[in-house]
Structures are given as C-alpha cells and as structure tokens.
TORROVO-88792 format. One record per residue: y negated, z, x of N, C-alpha, C, O in turn; residue in one letter. Coordinates in steps of 0.1 Angstrom, whole numbers, plus 5000, padded with zeros to 4 digits. Example, Ala and Ser with C-alpha at 12.3 -4.5 7.8 and 13.67 -1.06 7.14 Angstrom:
505750785132504550785123503350785132503350855142A
502250715128501150715137500050795129498950805134S
end
This chain:
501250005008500050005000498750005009497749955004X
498650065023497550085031496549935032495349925030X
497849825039497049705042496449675030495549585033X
496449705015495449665001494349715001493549654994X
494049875010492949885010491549845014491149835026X
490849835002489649785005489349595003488449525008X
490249574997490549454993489349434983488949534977X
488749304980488049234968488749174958489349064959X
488549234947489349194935487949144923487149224919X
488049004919487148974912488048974900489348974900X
487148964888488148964874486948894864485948964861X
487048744858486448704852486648674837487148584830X
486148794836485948804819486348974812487349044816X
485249014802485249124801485249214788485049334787X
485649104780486249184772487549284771487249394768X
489149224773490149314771490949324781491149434787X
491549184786492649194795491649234807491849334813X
490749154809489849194823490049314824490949354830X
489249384818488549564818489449604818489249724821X
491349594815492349684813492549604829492649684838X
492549524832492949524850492449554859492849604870X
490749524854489949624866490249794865490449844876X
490349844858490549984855491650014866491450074877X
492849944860494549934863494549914880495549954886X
493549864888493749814903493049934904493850024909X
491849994901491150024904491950194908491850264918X
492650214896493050364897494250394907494750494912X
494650184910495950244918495450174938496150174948X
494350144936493350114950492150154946491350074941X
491950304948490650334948489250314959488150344959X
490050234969489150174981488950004978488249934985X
489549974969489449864965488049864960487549954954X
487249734962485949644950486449544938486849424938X
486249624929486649564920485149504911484049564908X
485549404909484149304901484549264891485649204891X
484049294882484049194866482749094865481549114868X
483248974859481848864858482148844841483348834837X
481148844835481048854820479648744819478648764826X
479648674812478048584812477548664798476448644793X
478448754792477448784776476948924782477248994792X
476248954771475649124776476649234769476349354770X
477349204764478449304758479549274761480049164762X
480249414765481549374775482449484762482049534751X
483849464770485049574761484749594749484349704746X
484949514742484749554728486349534720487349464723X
486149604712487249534700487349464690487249514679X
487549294695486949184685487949184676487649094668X
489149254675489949264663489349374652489949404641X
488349434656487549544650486349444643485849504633X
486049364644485049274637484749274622483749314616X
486249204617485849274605485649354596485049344585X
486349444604486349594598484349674596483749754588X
483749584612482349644611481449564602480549624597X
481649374597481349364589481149454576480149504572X
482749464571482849524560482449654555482349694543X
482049714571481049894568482550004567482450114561X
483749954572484750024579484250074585484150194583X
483750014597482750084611481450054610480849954610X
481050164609479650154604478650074614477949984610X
478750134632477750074636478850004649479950044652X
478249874655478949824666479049904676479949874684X
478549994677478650044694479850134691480450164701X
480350184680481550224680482950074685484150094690X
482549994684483949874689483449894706484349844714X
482449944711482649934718482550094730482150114741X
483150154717483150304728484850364731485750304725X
485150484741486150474739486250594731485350654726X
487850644729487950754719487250884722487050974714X
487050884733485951034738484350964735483351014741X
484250874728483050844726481550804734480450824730X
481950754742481450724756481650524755482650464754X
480450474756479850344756480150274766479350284776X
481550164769481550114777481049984779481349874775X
479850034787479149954792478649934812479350004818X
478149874818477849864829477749964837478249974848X
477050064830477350214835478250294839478550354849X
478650294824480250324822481250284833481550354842X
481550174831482250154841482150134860483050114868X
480850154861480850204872480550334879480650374891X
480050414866480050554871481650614867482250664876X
482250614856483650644850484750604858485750674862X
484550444862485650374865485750344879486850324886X
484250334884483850264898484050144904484050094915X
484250074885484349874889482849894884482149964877X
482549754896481149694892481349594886482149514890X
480449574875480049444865478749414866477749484869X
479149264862478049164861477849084851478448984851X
477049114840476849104827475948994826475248964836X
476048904814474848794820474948694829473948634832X
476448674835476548644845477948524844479148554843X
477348394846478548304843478948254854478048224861X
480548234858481048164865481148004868482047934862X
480547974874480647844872482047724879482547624874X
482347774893483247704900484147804910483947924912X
484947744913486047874918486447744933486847634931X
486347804944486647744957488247804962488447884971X
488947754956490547834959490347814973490547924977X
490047724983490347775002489247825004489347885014X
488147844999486947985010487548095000487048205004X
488248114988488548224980486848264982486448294993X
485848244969484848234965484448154951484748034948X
483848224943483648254927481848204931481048274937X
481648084925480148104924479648124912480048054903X
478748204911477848244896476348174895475648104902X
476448224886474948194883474548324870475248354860X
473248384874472548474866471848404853470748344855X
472248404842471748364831470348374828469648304821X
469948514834468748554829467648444839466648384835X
468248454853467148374862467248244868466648174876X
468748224861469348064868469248084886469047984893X
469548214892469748184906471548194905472248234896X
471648154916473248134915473448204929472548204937X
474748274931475448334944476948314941477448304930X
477448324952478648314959479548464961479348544970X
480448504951480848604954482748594959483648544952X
482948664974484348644980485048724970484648814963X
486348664971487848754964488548724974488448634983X
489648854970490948844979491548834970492748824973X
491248834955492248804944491448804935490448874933X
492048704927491148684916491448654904492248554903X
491048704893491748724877491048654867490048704864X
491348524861490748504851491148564835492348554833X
490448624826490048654815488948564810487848594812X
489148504807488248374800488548414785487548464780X
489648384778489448414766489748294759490348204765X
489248304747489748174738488348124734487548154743X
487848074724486648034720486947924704487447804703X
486547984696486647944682486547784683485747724690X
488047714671487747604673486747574660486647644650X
485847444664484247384652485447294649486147254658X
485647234634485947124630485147064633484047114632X
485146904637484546834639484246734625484746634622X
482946824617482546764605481146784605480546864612X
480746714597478646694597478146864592478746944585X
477446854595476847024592477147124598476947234592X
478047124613478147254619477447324630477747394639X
475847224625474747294637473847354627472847404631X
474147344614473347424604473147584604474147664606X
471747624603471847784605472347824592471847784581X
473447914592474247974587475447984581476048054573X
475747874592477547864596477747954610477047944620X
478448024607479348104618480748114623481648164616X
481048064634482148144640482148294644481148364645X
483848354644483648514649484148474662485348474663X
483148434672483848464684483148544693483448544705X
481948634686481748744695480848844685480348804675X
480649004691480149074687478649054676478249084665X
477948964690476748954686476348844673475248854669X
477148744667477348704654477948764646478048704635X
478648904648479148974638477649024631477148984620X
477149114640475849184642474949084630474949114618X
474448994634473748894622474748844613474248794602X
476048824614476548804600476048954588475748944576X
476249064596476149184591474349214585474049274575X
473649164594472449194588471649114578470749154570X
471948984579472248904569472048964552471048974544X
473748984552474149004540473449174540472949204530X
473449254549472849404543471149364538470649444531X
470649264543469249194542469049184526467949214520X
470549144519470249084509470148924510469648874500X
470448834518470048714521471648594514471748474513X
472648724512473648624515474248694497474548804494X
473948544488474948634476476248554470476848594460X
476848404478477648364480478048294494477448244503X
479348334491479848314509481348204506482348234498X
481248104515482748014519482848064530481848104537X
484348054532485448104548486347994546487047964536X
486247924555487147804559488747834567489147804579X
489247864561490647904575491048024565490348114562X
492248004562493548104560494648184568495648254566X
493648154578494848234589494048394588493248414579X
494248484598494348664596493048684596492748774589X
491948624604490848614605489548564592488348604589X
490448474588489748444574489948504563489248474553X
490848574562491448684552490848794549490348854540X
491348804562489648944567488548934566487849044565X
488248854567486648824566486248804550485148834546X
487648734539486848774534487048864520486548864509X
488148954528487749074521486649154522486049204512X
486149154537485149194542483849194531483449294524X
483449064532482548984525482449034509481449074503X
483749044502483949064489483949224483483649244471X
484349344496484849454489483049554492482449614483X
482849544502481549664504479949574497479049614490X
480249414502479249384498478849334483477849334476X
480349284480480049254462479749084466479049024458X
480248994478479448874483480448804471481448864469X
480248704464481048554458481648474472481248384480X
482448544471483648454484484548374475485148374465X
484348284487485148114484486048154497485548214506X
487448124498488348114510489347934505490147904496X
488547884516489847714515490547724528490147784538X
491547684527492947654535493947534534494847504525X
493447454546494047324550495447294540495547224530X
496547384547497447444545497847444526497047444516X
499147444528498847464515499847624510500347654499X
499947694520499847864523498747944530497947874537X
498548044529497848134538498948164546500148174542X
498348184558498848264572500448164573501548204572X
500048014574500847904578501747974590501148044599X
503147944591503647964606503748104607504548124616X
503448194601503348344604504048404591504948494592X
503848374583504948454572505648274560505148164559X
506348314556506748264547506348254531505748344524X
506748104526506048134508505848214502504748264502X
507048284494506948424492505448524494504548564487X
505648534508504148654510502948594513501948654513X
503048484515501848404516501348414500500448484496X
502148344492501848364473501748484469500948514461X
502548604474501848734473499948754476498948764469X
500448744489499048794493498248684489497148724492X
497948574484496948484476496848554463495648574459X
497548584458497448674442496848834446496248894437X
496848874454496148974456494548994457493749074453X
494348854466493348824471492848794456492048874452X
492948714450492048654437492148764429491248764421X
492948874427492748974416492249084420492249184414X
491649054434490149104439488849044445488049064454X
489148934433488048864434487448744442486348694442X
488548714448488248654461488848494455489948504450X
488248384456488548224448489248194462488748214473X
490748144457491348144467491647934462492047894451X
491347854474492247724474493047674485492747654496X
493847644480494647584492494747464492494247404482X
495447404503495647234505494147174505493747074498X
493347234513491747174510491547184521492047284526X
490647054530489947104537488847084542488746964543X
487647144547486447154544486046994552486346964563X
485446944546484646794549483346764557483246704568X
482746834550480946864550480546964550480747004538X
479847044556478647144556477547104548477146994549X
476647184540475747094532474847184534475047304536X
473547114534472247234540471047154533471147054527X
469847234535468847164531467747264543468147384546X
466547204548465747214558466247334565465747444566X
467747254573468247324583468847434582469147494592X
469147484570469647604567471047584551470947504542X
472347674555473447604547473647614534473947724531X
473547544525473547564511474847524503474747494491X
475747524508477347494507478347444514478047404525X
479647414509480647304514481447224507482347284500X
481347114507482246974506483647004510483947024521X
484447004500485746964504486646864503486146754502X
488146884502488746764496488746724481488746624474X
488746834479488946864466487246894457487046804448X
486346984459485547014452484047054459484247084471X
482747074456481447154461481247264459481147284447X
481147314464481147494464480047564470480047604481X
479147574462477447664468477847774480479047794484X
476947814484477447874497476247934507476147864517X
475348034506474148124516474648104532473948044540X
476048154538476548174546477948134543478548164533X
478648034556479847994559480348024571479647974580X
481448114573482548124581483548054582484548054575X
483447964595484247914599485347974609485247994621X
486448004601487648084611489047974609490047994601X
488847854617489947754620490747784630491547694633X
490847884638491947944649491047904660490047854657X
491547934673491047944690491347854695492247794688X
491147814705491047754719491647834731491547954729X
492147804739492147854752490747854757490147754753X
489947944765488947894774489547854790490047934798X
489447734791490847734805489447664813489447694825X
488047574810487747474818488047514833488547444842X
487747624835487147724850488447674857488547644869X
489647664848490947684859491247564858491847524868X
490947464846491447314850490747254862491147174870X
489247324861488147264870488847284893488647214903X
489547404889489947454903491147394908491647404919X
491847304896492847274900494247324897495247264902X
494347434889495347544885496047464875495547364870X
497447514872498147404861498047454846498347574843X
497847404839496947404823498847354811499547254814X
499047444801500047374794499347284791498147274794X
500247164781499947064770498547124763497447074763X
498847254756497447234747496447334758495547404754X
496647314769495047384776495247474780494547504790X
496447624776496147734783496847734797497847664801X
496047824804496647854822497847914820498048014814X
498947824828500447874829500547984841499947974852X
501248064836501248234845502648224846503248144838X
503148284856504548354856504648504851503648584849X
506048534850505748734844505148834853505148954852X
504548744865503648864870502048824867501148894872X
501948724861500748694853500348604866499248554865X
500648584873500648474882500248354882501148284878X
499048274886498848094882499448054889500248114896X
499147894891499747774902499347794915499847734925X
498147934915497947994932498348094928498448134916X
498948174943499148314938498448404944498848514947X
497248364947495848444947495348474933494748584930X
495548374925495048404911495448424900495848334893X
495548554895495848584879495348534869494348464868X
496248554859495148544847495648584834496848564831X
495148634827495448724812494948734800493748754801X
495448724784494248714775494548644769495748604770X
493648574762493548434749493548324761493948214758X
493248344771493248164780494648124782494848004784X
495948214783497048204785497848134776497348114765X
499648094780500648094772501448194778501348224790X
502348264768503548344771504548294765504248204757X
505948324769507148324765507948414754508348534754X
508048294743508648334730509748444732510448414742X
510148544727511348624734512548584723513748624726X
512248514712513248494705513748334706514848304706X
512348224707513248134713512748054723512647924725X
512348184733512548094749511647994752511547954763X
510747944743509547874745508447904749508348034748X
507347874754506247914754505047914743504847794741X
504647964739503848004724502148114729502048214736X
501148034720500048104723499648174714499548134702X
499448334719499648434711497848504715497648564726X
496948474708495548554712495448694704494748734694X
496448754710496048914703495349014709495148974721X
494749114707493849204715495049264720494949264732X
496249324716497049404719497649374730497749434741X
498149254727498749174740497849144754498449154765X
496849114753495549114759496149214770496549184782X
495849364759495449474775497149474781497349504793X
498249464772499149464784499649384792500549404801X
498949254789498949164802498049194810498349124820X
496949264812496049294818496849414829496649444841X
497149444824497949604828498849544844498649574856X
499549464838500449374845500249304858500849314868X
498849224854498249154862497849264870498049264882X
497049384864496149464878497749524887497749504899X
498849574883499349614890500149504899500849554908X
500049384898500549274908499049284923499149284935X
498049294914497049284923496749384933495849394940X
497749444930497349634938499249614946499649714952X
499849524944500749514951501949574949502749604959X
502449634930503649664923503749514913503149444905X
505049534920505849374914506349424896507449424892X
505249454889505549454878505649304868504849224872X
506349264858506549204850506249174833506449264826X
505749054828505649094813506448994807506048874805X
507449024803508848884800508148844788508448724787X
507348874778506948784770506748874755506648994756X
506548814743506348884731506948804716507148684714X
507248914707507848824692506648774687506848704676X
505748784690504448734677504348854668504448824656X
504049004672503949074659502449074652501349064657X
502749104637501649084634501749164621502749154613X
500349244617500349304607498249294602497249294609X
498349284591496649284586496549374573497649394568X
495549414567495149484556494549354546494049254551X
494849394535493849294529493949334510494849314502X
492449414511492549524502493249674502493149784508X
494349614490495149754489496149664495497049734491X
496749584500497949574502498249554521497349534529X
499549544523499449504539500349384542501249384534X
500349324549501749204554501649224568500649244575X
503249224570503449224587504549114587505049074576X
504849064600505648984602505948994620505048964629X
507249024623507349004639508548864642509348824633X
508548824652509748704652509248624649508048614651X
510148504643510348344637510048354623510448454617X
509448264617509648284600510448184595510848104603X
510848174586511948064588511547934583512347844585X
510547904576509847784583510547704599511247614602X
509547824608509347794623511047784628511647704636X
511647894621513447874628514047754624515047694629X
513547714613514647564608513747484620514247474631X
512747444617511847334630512347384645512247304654X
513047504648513447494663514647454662515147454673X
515447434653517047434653517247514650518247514656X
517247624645518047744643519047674629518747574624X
520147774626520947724613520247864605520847964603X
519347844603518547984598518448014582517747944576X
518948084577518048124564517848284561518148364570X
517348334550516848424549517348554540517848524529X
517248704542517548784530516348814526515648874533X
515948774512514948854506515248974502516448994498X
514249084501514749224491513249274481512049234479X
513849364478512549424472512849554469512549564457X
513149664475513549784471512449854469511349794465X
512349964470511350134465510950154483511550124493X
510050194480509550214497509650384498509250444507X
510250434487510250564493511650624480512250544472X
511750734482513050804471512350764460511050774458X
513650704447513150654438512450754427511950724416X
512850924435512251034421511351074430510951194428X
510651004441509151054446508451014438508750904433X
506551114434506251044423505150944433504350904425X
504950914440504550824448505350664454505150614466X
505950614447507150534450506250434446505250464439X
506550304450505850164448507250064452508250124457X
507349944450507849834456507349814469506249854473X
508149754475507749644487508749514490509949484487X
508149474495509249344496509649294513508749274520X
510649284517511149234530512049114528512949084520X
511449054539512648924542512748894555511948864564X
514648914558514848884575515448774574516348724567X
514648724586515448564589516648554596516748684597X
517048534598518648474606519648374610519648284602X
520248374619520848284620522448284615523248364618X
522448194608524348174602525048174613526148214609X
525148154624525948074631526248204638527448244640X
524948264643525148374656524848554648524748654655X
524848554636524248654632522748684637522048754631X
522348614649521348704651520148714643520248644633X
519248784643517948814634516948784645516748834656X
515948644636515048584643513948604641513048564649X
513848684632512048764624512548864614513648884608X
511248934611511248984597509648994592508748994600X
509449004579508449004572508449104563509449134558X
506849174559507249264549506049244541505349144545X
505449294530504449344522504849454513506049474509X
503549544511503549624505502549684502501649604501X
502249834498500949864500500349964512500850054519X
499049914511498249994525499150114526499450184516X
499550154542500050254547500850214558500650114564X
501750314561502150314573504150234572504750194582X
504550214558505150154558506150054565507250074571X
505249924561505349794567505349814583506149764591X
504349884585504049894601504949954605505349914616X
505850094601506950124611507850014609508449984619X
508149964597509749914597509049744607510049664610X
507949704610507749584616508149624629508649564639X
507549754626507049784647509149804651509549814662X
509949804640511249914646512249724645513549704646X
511349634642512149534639511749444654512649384659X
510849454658510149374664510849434681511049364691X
511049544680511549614693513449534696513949474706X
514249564680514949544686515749344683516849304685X
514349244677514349124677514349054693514948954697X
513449154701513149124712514049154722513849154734X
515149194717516649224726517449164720518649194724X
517449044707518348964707519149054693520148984691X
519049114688519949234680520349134668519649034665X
521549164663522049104653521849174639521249274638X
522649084628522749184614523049304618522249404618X
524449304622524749454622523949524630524149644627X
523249514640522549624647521249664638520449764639X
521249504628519549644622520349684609519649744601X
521849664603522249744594523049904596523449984588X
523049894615523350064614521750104619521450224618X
520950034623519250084630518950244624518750254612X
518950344631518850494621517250504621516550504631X
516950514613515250514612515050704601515850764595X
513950734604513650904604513750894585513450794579X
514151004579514550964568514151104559514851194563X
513351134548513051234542512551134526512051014525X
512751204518512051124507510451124507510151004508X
509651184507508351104508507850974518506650944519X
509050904525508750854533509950724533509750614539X
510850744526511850604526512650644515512450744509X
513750564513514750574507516050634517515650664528X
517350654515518250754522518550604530518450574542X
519050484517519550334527517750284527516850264519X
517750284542516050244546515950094542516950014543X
514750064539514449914531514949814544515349704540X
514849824557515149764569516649744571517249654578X
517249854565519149824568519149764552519649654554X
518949784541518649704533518849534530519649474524X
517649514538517849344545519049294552519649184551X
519149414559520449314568521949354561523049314565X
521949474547523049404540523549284534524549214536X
522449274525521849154520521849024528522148914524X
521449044541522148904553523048924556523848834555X
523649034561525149044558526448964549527448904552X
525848974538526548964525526648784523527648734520X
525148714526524548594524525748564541526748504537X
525648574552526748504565528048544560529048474565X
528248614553530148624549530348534539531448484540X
529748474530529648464520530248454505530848374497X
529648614509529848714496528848684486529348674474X
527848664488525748654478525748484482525848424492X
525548454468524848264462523748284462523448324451X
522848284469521348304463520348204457520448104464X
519448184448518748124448517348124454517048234457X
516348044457515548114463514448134453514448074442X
513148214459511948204452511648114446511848104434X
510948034453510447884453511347744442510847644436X
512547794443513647724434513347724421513147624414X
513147904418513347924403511947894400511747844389X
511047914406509447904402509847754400509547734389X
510147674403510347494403511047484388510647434377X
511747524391512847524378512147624360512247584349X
511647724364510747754354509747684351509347694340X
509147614360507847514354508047364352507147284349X
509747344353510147234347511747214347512447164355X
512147284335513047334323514447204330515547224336X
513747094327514346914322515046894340515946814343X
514147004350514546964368516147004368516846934375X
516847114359518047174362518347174347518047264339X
518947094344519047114327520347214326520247314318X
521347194332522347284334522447424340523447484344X
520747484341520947624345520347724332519547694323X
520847824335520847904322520148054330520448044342X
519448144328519248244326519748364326519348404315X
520448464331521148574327520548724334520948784344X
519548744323518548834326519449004324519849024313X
519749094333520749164331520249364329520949464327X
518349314332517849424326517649494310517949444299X
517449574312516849624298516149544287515049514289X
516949524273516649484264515249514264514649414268X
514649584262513249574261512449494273511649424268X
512549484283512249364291512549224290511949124295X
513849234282514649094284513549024270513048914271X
513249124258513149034246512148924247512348814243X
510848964254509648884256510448764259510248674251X
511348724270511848584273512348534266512048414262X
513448624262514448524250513848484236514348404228X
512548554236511548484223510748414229510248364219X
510048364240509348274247510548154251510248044245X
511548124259512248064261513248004254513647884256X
513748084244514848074236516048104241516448064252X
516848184230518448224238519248134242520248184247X
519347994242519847914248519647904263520547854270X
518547934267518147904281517748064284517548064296X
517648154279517348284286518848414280518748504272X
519648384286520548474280520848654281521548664291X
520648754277520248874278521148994275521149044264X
521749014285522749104285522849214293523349184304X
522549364291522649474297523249444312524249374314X
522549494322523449554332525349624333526449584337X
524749744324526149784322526949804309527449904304X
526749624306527449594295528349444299529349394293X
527749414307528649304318529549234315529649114310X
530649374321531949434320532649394311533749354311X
531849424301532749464285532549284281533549214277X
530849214284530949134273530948974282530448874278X
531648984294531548844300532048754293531348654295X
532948744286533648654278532548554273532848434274X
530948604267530048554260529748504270528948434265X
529948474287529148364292529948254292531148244292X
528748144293529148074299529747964310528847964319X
530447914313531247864325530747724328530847694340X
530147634320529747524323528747514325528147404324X
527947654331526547604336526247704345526847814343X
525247684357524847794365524147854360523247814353X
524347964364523748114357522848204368523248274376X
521748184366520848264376520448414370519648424361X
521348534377521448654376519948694381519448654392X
519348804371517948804371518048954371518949004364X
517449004377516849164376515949204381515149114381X
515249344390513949354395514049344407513049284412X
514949384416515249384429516249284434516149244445X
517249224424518349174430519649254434520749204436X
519249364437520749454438521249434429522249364432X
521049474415521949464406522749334406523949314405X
521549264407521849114402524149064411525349024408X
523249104426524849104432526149144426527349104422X
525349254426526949314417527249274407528449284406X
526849214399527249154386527448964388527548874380X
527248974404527748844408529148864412530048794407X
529448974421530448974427531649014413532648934411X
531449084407532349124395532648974386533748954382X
531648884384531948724379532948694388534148694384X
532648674398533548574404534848664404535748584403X
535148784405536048864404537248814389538448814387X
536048764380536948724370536848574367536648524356X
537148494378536748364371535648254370535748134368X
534548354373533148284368532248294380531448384382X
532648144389531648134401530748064398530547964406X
530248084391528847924382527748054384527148064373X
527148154393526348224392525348234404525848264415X
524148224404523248244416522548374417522548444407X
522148404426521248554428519748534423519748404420X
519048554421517548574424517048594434516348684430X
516648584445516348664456514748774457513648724458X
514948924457513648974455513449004439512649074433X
514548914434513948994418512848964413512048894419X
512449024399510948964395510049054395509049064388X
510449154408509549254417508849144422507649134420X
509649024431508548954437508348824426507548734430X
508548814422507848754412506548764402505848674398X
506648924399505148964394504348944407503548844408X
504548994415503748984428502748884434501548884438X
503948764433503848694433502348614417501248574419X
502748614409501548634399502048444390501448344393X
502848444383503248344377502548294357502748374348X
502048204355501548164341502048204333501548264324X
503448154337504448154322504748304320505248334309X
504548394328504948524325505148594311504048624309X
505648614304505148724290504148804291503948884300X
503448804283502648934284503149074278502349174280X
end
C-alpha cells in the first residue's frame, strides 16, 4: 500500500459514483490528492429524490443534498470532512491518456488549466434524451436532469404559474413526476407514452394496467401508444402538445423520454464506447486504459441473469460502483459482477417493484419462459389490516430457473422486502424450489404463514409439472370484450352466489356459469364437457383446486384464471358489474 501514497487521483463528475469514490480512496489513502471536477455548482445530491422535492415530500433542496447528520455536502464539506478537493463550475474538456492530464476550463472565467492524474475516474453521468421534435427550445419545457430545474420547475407551480401540466414518457421518472404535479399541487396532468404500457421492459401488462388505473383514479389522464409530435407555444413560452393522437393545453411540459450515456469525454480520449455509447468497464470498473475508471449512468454493466450487458442509470447502483472503482484505485482488487435491474417506485397509494427479466424481455432473449401470476393477502387473512397484492414470477420451463419477479401493492414495506429477498437470490441463479422453501420472517401483521413469495413459486411449480392450465390476464380481458373471439368458452365463476349473480344477469347463464366453491364436488355432473371452462375466483387458488378435482373426474376442458378478479378489479375493466 506504501508506493500509493501520495498519489493524484482525479474523479470527473460529482454527483454519486464520483463523491462515493473520492471519499472510498480517500479513507483508504489518506496521503492521497484526491480531485473532483464537477462543471455545475451543485455537487452529491439525490437526483432520485427530485421528485419527491417537487411534490413537497422534501420540502427544501438542500435536504437532497445533505447527509443524514445533516451537514451540506458541498465544497467545504468535503474538503474539510473528507479532505477531497472540488472544483465546482468547472468542466473537463480533453483528457491526454500519455501526459495522464485532464484539462479544464473554469466556467465562471473561461481560463482553462491542466490538471496531472495518476488515476483517473470518470462519473459523467447520463443526460436526458430531447426528442427530436419542433418546440423543444420553448420556455417551459423541461428535462429532470439536474437539481437546478427541479428548483424552477418547483417555483413555477408554487408561483401559481403552472395550472395544467403534460409529462411525456412512461417510464419511473414520468410517473413520478406526475404524481408529483397532481397530488400536493392539484396541477391537470396529462402523462402520454409512446409505448402502449407504462414502465415498457420493466414490469409486465398486468401491472403496467394496474398501475395506469391507479394513476387515472387519481386523477392523473393517462394515454398510451401516443407520441408527442410538437411542442406548441406562443411568444416563446409553451402553451401545449401535439400528439399522435390529440392537443392537449399545457403551462409546463416535462419531458422524461429516458437518458443517455454522457460518454463524449471518453470517446474523445479514445477509450472503448458500447454500441449505444456507454464506456465499457471490467468488474474492477476498469476502461480500455487501466489508468482509468469509470462509474454511474455513463456506463454498461452485466445482466446477472442473462449474461449481457444492459444500461442500468440507478443512483443505487451509482454509489456501489463507485465504492469499487475507489477501492481498485487505492490498490484492493475488488469487484462488481453486475446487477438484476431492481426496481421499485411509489405512485400515490400504491407501489410496483420488479427485480430480474420480465417476461416480455425473457421470451425476446430466448428464454422458454412463462409466468406464475398470484394474488394473495399480504398479511394474515384475520389481520384487520389485510389488503391484496399481486405477484408474478417469471421462469423458465426448461431449467426451473426464476428470471424475475414483479409485485404491486399498497404503499409500505411489503413489495420491497419480498423484491429486495427475490432479487438476492435471482442473482445466484435460484430455482422454483429455492424460492418455494426461501424462509422469510413471519408474524401475522406482516405476511401470511405460506409468504406471498413461496406462494408464486407454487404456483410455477404447479404451471412446470404440469399440474395448473392457465389462462392468462390479457386472454380473458380479449375474450370478455369479444364474446364471438372464443365462442366455445364458458365461464365457471366458483365464488359466492352473491358475487356470481351480477354476471350471470349481465352475461347470461349460458356463458357465465355459477357454482359454489364447495359445491363442485357434489354438482359437476352439471358441467359441461364440450367447452373450455375458465375457472374464476379472486385469487385463483381456489380456482386450481377445483381444476385439479375436474380433471380427477374426467373433465380436462378447464383453464385457471391467473390472479383472479383480484387482478382484475385492479386492473379497472368496463364491462365490470356494478
């Protein structure tokens, strides 16, 4: 460790990964110089905290940017606290890999200097992508790609200036924002999405149509499959947007279409860049020199479920690549093998997480993938605090393994343990049966005795033996909204007569057939055999068992439900009864 000391360690960029590696060298070479180069005046913040400060979660910014002892990391901060020096204001312009030299330039005075490294870290970051459509130099379009447009998005609307708002983008960021927009401020939010789901690639139909129905029955005008055309303004200032589909008035527009790599600095040096632009690292966060790191949104990592490389711009991930990188730089051969994509957001009262593949993304890699839906009780069903939730794990037929999982439910800590306890052991390859014995902490105010997570992997269990016909969500919603698509399927609603009646007088008993749970037994005789019978109940548990008992006698003409019309209300369908 001796020959490291006193080494120059530059680190460009200062928001997350940077500041967790300057810290990280610094504590483990305290004779080391460590530099941070930042061209904005606001360093370490928490830009996944954004919307939360919009929305008056956090009331003032300088909280995103303090730490939990409440102390302002800023220029001071870290060099009286930490003893890295920063340079705020201060952009990098060219990187000399043989004199190992960073030249800057001071924003405030346009002089430029030359500063030496013995190692050198880029944190660049990502940078919001602009669709490339007319009106996105109009004042009062915004990207969130930094503090200080939060700051005037926020004064804005507390101004009173802003009393309808469009958000362009369905991904986590636009969701957020515009809850944001809709719940403290009372704003008329518009949210369009290319896409014709929210959170494309990250969760599946199912919770994507959940969480759109949530969103609109708080108010929030949700469209999909649109996408924004035109910005519309009048003397320079935005007065709506043009879509595919329709015009939509508009004070203020957020534009949140996903990130960029910020890579120029490292294409400019000569460093090797993936296909879509980010700087390729090894697991010691290592570039194409191995003088130089790099960590953050400018990067790609490696998929841990399928072995690819995939760009993941998380703050979380951020600092432990950062972590990584400082301790290579201080001369511990540490490693970061890669990540599932976890991911969890609020939005309102409810939450969605998802770690892994969704099965979308697993059929598109090859996988022979499909899915267990559930929908159990998220806690003991005689707590009087009990609600639904819904989970779906992906898998593969072939190998048992489990390639994701997905949940929704409501705000709490739920979703987030059973994601956080999925995602640990997705990222070791774990099969059904390892997450159907997984022992997770168990008291009734807090789960059920069988946890909603071993739950799933009966249920895929049951679906790779094949024990469970399922049908899926998406099927029956097709088939409910056109009767004439499956003329040969029938109905066998197996709840409570008082549930069942509304259907069988809206549909007719020919097509909605209504027979007790535990009357089954006694009265199967009354089904019938020449047609498929889609076994209906709230969760689908039942529904199995009164599959498996058919085919026991004869009668394999029967499909599951998957999720029950737990996810079905949820989901939020026309034809429903009232």
């Amino acid at each position: 460790m001796r020959k490291n000391m006193g080494e120059k360690i530059v680190i460009i960029g200062g928001v997350a990964a940077g500041p967790k590696a300057a810290c990280r060298v610094k504590r483990l070479m305290q004779d080391a110089e460590v530099t941070i180069i930042d061209e904005d005046s606001l360093i370490s913040y928490g830009g996944c905290g954004i919307p939360y400060y919009v929305s008056g979660d956090v009331s003032d910014e300088s909280e995103l940017r303090s730490t939990s002892f409440h102390m302002v990391r800023n220029e001071t901060f870290f060099k009286d606290a930490k003893g890295v020096n920063t340079l705020t204001r201060t952009r990098a312009l060219t990187i000399d890999r043989k004199q190992k030299v960073v030249q800057v330039e001071h924003v405030e005075t346009g002089a430029k200097q030359n500063i030496a490294y013995d190692k050198l870290m880029l944190a660049t970051g990502s940078r919001p992508f602009v669709l490339p459509i007319p009106g996105v130099e109009l004042d009062g379009l915004f990207t969130i790609s930094n503090l200080h447009k939060a700051i005037e998005i926020k004064k804005r609307i507390a101004g009173g200036k802003v009393a309808r708002a469009m958000v362009i983008g369905g991904g986590a960021i636009g969701v957020e924002m515009a809850e944001a927009l809709t719940d403290l401020w009372g704003v008329e939010t518009t949210l369009i999405e290319f896409m014709n789901q929210l959170l494309p690639r990250i969760v599946d139909f199912p919770f994507a149509a959940m969480l759109a129905k949530h969103l609109r029955d708080k108010g929030v005008t949700v469209h999909l499959g649109e996408g924004a055309a035109e910005i519309l303004g009048q003397e320079g200032k935005v007065t709506g947007v043009r879509t595919s589909a329709r015009t939509v008035d508009a004070d203020l527009v957020i534009m949140a279409a996903g990130v960029r790599p910020r890579s120029e600095l490292a294409r400019d040096a000569g460093l090797q860049l993936s296909p879509m632009g980010a700087i390729v690292v090894n697991e010691r966060m290592q570039t194409s020199d191995p003088f130089i790191y790099a960590a953050g949104d400018c990067i790609e990592i490696r998929h841990l479920v399928s072995g690819k490389k995939f760009y993941a711009p998380l703050g979380s991930l951020a600092n432990k690549e950062g972590r990584v990188a400082g301790d290579n730089m201080a001369g511990i051969p540490s490693i970061f093998k890669g990540a599932v994509g976890s991911f969890i957001m609020k939005a309102f009262d409810v939450c969605i997480g998802a770690t892994g593949l969704s099965h979308d993304v697993a059929l598109a890699e090859g996988y022979d993938a499909d899915v267990a839906l559930t929908a159990p009780s998220d806690r003991a069903h005689f707590f009087p605090t009990v609600d639904t939730v819904v989970f779906q794990m992906v898998f593969d037929r072939r190998t048992r393994r489990v390639l994701g999982l997905q949940g929704f439910g409501p705000m709490g800590d739920g979703i987030s343990a059973r994601i956080d306890a999925a995602a640990a052991l997705v990222s070791m390859g774990a099969t059904i049966d390892d997450f159907g014995t997984l022992e997770m902490a168990y008291a009734p105010p807090f789960s059920a005795a069988i946890d909603s997570i071993n739950a799933a992997a009966y249920v895929a269990d049951n679906i790779c033996d094949g024990r469970l016909r399922k049908l899926s969500v998406a099927s029956f919603l097709q088939w409910m909204t056109d009767f004439a698509m499956q003329p040969d399927w029938v109905a066998l609603d197996i709840r409570h007569p008082k549930e069942v009646g509304p259907f069988v007088e809206k549909f007719g008993g020919e097509r909605w057939l209504g027979i007790p749970y535990n009357e089954v037994r006694a009265r199967y005789h009354e089904l019938p055999s020449d047609k498929v019978m889609i076994v209906l109940c709230d969760a689908g548990t039942r529904s199995f068992e009164i599959q498996s008992f058919l085919d026991s006698v004869g009668l394999r003409n029967s499909l599951v439900l998957s999720g029950g019309f737990n996810v079905v209300r949820k989901i939020g369908v026309a034809w429903y009864p009232e």
